[in-house]
Backbone as JSON, one array per atom type, in Angstrom:
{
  "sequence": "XXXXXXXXXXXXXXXXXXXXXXXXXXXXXXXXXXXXXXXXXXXXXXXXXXXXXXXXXXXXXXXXXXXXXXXXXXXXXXXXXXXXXXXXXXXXXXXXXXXXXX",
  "N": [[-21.19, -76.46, 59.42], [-23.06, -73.03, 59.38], [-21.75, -69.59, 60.19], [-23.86, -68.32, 60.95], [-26.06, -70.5, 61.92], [-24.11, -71.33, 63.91], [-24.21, -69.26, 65.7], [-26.87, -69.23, 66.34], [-26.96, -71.83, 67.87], [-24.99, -71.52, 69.89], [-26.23, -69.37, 71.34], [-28.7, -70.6, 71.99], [-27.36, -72.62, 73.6], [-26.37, -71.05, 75.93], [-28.61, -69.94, 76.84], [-29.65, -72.41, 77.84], [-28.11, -72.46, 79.91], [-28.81, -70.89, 81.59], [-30.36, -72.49, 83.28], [-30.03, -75.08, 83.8], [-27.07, -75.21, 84.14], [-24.54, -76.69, 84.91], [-24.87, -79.21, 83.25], [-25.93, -77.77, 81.08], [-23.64, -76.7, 79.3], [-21.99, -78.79, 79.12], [-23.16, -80.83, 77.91], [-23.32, -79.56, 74.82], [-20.3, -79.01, 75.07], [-19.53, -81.71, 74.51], [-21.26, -82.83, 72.47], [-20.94, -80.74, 69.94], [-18.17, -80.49, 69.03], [-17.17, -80.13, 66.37], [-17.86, -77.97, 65.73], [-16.19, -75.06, 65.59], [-16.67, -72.24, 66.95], [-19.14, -72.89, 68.97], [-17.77, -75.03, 70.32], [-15.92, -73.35, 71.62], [-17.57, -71.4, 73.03], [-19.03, -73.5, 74.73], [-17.16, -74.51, 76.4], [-16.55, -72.54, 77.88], [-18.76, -71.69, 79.06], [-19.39, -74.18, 80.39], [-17.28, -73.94, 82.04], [-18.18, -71.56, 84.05], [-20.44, -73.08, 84.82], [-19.04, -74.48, 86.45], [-17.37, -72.84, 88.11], [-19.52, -71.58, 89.47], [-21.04, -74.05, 90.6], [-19.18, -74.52, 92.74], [-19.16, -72.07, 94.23], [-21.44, -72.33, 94.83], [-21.58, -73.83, 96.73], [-19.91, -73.17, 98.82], [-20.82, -70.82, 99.69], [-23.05, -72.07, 101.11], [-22.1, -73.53, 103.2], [-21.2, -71.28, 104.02], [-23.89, -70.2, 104.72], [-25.13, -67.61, 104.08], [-27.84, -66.27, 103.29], [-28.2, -63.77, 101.74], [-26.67, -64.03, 99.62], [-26.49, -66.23, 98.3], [-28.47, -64.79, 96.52], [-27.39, -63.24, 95.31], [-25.62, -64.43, 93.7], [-27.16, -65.79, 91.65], [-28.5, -64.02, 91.06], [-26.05, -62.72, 89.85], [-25.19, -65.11, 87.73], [-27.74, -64.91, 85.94], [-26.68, -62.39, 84.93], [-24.3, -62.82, 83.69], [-24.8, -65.28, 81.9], [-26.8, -64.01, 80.1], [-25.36, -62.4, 79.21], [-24.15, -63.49, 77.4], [-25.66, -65.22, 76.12], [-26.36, -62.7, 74.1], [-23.76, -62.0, 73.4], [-23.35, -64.26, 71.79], [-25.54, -63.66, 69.68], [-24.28, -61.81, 68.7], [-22.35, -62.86, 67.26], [-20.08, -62.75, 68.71], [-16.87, -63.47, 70.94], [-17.51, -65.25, 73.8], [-16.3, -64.61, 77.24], [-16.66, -65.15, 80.45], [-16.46, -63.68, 83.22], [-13.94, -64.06, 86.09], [-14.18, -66.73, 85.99], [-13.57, -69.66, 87.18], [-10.54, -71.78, 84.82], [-10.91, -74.08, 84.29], [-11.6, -75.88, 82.13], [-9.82, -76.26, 79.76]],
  "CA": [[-22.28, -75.59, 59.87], [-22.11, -72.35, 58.87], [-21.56, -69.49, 61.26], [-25.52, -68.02, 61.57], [-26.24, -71.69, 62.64], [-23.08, -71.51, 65.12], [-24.51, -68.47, 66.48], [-27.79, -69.25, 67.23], [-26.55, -72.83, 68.59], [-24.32, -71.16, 71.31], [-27.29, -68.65, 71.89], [-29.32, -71.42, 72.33], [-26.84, -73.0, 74.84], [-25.98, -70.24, 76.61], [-29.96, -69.72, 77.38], [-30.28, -73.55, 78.55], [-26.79, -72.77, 80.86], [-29.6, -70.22, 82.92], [-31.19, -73.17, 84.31], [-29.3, -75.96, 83.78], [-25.61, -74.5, 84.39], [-23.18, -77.22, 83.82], [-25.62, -80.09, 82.1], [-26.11, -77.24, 79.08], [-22.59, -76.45, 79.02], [-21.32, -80.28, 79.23], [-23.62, -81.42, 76.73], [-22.61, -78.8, 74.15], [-19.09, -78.98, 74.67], [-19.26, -83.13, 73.78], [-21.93, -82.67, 71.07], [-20.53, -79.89, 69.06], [-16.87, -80.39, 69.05], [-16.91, -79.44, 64.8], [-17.99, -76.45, 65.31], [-15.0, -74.13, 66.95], [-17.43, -71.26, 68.03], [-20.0, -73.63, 69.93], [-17.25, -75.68, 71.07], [-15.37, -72.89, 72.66], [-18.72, -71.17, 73.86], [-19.69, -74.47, 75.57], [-16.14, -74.58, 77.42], [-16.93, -70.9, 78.78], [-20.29, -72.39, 79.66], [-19.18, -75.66, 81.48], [-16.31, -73.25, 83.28], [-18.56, -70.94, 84.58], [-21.39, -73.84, 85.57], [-18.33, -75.56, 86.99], [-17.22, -72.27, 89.11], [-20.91, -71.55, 90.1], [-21.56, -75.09, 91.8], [-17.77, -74.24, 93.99], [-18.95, -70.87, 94.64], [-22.77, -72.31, 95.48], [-20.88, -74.86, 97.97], [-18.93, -72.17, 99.66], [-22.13, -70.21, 100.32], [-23.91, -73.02, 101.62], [-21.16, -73.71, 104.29], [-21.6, -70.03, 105.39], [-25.05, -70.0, 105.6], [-25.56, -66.49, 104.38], [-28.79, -66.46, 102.32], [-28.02, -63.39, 100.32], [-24.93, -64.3, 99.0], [-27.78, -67.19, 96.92], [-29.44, -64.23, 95.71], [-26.56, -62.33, 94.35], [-24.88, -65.64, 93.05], [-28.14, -65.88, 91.38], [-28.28, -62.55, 90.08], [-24.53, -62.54, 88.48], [-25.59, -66.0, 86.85], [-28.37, -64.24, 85.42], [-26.14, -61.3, 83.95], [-23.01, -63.54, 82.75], [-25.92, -65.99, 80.81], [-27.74, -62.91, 79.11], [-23.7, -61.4, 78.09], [-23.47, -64.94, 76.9], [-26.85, -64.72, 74.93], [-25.81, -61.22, 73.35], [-22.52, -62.01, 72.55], [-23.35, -65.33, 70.72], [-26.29, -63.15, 68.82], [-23.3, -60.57, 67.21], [-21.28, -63.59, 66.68], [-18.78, -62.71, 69.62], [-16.82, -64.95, 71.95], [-17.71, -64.18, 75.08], [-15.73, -65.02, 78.15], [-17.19, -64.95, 81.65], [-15.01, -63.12, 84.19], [-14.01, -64.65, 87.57], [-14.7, -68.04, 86.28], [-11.97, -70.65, 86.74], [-10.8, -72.01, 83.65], [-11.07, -75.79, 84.28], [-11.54, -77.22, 80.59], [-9.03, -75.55, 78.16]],
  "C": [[-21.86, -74.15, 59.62], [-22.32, -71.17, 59.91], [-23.04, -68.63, 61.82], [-26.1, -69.02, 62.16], [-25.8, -71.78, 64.01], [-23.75, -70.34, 66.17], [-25.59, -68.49, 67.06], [-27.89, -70.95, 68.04], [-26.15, -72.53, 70.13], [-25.28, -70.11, 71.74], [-28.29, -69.57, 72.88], [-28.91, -71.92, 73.95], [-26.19, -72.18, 76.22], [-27.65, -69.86, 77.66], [-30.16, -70.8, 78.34], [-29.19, -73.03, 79.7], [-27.92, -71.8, 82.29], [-30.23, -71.35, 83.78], [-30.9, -74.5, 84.4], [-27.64, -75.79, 83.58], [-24.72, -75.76, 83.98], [-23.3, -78.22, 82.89], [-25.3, -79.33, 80.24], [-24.59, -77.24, 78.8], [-21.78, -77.89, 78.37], [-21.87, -80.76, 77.46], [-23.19, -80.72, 75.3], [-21.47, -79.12, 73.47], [-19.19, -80.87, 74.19], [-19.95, -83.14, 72.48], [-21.25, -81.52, 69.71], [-19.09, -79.81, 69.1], [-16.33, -80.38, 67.79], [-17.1, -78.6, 64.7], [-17.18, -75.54, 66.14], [-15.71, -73.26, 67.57], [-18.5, -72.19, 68.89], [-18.81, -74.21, 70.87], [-16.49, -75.05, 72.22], [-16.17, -72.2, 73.65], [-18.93, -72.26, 75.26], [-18.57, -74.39, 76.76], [-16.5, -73.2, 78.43], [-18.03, -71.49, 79.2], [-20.18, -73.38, 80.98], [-18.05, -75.22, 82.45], [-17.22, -72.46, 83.95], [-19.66, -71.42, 85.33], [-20.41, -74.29, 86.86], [-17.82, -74.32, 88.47], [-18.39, -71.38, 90.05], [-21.18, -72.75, 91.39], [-20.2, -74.99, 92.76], [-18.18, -73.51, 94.63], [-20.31, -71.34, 95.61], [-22.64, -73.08, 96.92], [-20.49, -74.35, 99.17], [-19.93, -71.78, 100.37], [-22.84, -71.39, 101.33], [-23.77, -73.21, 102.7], [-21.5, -72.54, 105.3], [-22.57, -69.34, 105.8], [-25.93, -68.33, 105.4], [-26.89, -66.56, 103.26], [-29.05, -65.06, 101.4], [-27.17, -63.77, 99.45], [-26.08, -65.5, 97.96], [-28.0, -66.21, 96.06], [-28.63, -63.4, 94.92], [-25.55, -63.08, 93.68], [-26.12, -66.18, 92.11], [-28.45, -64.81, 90.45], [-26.64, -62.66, 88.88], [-25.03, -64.09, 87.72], [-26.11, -65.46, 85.39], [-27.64, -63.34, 84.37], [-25.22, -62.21, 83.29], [-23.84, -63.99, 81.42], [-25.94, -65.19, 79.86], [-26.76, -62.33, 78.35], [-23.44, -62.51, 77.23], [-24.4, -64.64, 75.61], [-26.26, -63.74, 74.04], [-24.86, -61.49, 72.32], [-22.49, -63.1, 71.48], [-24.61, -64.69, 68.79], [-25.5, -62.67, 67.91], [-22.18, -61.77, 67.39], [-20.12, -63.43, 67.59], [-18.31, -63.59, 70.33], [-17.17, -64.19, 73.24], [-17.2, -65.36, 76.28], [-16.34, -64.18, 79.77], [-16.15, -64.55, 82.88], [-15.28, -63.55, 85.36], [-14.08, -65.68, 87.51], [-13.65, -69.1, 86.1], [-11.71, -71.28, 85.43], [-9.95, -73.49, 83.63], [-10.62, -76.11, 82.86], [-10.86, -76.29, 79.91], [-9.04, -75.98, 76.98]]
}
């Protein structure tokens, strides 16, 4: 695949990760494992779904109902840096997000 394909692949999956967080990521990283930029995209994807549903857990426990809306909001921004960066071909790594799948 060649890498204008790769880029609007991990664009693609970076868009589904807004509303399906670790499904898009998961699916990705098993489906595209020939293409090195999707494949490492998807891992940033399925780490940052994966430290979203910890973080959404945590919240839940303490009950505060902004803490949703600003775990909700940074989603939002990481995604859209995700989007961007897959547009100019960049890798883009999500900060704060554990890094489960290496």
């Amino acid at each position: 695949m060649n890498r204008g394909n790769s880029q609007v692949v991990a664009m693609i999956m970076w868009g589904l990760s807004l509303f399906f967080s670790i499904l898009s990521g998961l699916l990705f990283f098993l489906l595209r494992r020939h293409d090195p930029y999707v494949h490492t995209q998807a891992k940033e994807s399925l780490n940052w779904g994966i430290t979203l549903f910890i973080a959404v857990l945590i919240v839940s426990f303490l009950e505060i109902r902004i803490l949703f809306t600003l775990l909700g909001l940074v989603h939002l921004i990481f995604c859209s840096l995700g989007i961007v960066a897959s547009l100019q071909g960049k890798p883009y790594s999500v900060p704060f997000s554990f890094r489960i799948i290496r």
